[in-house]
N, C-alpha and C positions, 0 to 999 in steps of 0.2 A: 713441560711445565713452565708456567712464566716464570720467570727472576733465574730458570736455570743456564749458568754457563754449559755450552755444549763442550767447549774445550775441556774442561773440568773431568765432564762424563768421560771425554776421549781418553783422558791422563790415568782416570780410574778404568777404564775397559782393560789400557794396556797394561798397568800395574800389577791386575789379575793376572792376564795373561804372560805375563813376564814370570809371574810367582809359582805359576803352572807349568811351567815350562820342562823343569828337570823330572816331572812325575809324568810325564804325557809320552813322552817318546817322539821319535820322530814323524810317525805316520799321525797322531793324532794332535801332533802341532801342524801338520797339513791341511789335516779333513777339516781343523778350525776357520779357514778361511775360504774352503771351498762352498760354492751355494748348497743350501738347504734345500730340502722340497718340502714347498709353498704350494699347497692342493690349492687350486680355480676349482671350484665347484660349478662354475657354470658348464665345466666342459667333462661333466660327468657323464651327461644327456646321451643316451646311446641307442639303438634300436636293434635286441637280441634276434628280431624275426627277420630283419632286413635282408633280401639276398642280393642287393646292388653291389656292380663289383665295379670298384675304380680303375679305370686303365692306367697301368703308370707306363705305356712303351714307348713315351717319347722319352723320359728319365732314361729308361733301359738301353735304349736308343744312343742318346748321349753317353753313358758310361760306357758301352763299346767303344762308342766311336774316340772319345777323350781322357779314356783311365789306359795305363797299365803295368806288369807288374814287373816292377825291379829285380835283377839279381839279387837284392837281400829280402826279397818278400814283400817289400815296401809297395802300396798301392799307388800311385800318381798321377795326377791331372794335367795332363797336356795344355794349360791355361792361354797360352800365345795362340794353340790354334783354336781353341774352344772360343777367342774373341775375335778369333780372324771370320771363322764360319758357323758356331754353334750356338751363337747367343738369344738371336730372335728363338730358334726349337727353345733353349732354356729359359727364357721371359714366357713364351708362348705357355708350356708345362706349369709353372709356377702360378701365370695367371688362369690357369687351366684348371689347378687344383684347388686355389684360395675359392673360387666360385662354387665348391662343393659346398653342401649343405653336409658337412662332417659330422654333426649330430645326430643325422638319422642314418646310418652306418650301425653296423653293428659291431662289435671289439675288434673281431682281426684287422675289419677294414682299415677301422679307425686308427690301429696302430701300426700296418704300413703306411698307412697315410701321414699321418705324425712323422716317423723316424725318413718315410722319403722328401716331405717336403722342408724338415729341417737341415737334409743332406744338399738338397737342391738350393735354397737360400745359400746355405754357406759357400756351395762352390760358386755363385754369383757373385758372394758380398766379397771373394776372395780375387775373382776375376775383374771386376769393376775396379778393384785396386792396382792388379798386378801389374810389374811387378813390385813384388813385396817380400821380404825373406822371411817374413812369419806373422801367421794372421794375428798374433799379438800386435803388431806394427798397425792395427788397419783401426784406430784409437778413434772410433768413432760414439761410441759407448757415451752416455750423459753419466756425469758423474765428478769430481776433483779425482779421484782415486779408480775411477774406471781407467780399464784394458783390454783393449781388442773389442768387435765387434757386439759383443754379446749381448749388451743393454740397450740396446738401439732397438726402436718397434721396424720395422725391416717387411710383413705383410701385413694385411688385413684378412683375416677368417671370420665368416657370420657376424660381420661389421664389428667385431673386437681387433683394436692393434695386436699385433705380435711379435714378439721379442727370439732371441734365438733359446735367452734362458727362460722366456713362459714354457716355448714347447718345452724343452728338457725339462727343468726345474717343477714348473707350476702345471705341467700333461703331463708327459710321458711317466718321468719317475713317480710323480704319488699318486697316478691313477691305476698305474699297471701295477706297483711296487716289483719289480722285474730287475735285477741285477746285469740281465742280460742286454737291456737298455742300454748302458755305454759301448755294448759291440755297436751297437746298428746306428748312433749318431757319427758324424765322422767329424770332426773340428780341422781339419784339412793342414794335423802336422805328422812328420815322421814320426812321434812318440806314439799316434791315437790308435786305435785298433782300425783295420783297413775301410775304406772308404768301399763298399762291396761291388764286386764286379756285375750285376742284377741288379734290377729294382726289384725292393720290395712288395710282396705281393700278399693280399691278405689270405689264400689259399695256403701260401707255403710259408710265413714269415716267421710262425715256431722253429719250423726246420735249421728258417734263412740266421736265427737270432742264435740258434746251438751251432752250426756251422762257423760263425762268426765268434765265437768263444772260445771252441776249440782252436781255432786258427792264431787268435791273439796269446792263449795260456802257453800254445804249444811252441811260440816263437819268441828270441830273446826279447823283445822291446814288452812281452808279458812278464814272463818268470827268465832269469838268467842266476848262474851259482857262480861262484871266483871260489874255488873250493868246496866247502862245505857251508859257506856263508851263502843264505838265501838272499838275492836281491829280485822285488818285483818292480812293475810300473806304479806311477804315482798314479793312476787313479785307484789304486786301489787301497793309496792313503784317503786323497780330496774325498772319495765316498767310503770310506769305510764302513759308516752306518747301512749301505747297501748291500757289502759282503759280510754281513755276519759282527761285525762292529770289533772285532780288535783280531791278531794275528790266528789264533786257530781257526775263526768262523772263514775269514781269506786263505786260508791254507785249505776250510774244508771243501767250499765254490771250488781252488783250484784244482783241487785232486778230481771235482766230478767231470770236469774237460780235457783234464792230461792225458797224451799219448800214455801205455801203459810205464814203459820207462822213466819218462818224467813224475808218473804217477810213484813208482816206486820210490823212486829218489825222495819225494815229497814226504813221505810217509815215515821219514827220517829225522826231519827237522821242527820243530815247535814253534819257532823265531824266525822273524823278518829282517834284516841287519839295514838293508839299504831299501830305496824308491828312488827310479829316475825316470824322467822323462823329456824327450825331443821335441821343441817347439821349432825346430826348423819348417819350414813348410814343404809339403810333401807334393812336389812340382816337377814336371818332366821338366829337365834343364835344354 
């Protein structure tokens, strides 16, 4: 609006938010700053007859060759030699998939396609840096207040730029409305749910998306107790709106992926006390 101070607006956003502060809790003084899903409806466009199937095995390819997994479970990117010898394969793949016509795909495809090419950009935009102790450091984002890669347009798909938070934020999440979306993106730090050992494939990616659930609920960096006090990961403050929007709808998601043990345990508790998460970067050392 003309004549308005933006500063003003700012002083008034956080005063809100300051005033909210003691009623909200801690998960949803989180989910407050975390992105929203922002539906692109141009990328609604899908083709349910279509039976083209994308090859991803040069991705698959690469993640043998430059992931593996840690004594604590932890997934990790070999990044020194993935730039010594795997980069042309990962440019090659990347410009390999951007050249799909992703609209005329049919859903599954389309959403292997999404959660692999947003896996594949990131291990690039992480490689192109390294080293780096955490892709928060890799502050390329337009923005006074950006952090880390994420607002940067990074490809082009069907002649639209693309950002790493379009796929997640403005595809993945409000087109699929799928909770299980944050297993199969990987942000490339020890906290995130594992970077998957497979490409994803639109035949098996239901399978690939519940595999990947169980794996992050049933390991401390998902759900961890110090007692009888529940602590989970932070993303499942940043999207709460995704699990069910406040502690029991996140407690109900986690009980459908918990080994039965941890399921029992769960079935105990009502309340969330704590949220942590690892932004170290998840890197063969």
């Amino acid at each position: 609006m003309p004549g308005l101070n933006p500063r003003c607006g700012i002083r008034r956003t956080l005063l809100l938010v300051a005033l909210s502060l003691p009623l909200m809790g801690i998960g949803g003084i989180q989910a407050l700053f975390a992105p929203k899903k922002d539906p692109w409806p141009r990328w609604q466009a899908h083709d349910p007859s279509s039976t083209v199937v994308i090859d991803h095995s040069a991705w698959d390819g690469l993640l043998k060759r430059y992931l593996s997994t840690g004594s604590d479970g932890v997934n990790r990117v070999d990044y020194a030699a993935l730039n010594a010898g795997g980069r042309v394969a990962l440019d090659d793949y990347i410009a390999d998939l951007t050249a799909q016509p992703v609209s005329a795909l049919n859903r599954n495809q389309q959403l292997a396609y999404w959660i692999n090419l947003y896996n594949a950009v990131t291990v690039r935009t992480v490689a192109e840096a390294y080293p780096v102790a955490s892709i928060r450091d890799i502050d390329i984002s337009p923005g006074l207040f950006a952090d880390g890669p994420w607002g940067k347009s990074l490809v082009t798909v069907e002649g639209e730029s693309l950002s790493l938070n379009d796929i997640e934020h403005r595809i993945l999440r409000p087109h699929w409305d799928d909770p299980r979306i944050h297993y199969g993106v990987n942000c490339a730090a020890v906290g995130c749910p594992n970077l998957a050992t497979a490409a994803y494939t639109g035949s098996a990616v239901d399978e690939q998306l519940d595999n990947g659930a169980r794996a992050f609920v049933n390991s401390p960096r998902g759900v961890a107790f110090e007692g009888d006090r529940l602590g989970v990961s932070s993303i499942y403050a940043w999207f709460q709106s995704d699990f069910g929007g406040d502690d029991a709808g996140i407690l109900a998601h986690l009980r459908t992926y918990a080994a039965p043990e941890l399921r029992t345990r769960l079935e105990t508790v009502s309340k969330i006390y704590s949220h942590a998460y690892d932004w170290a970067l998840a890197a063969v050392e």
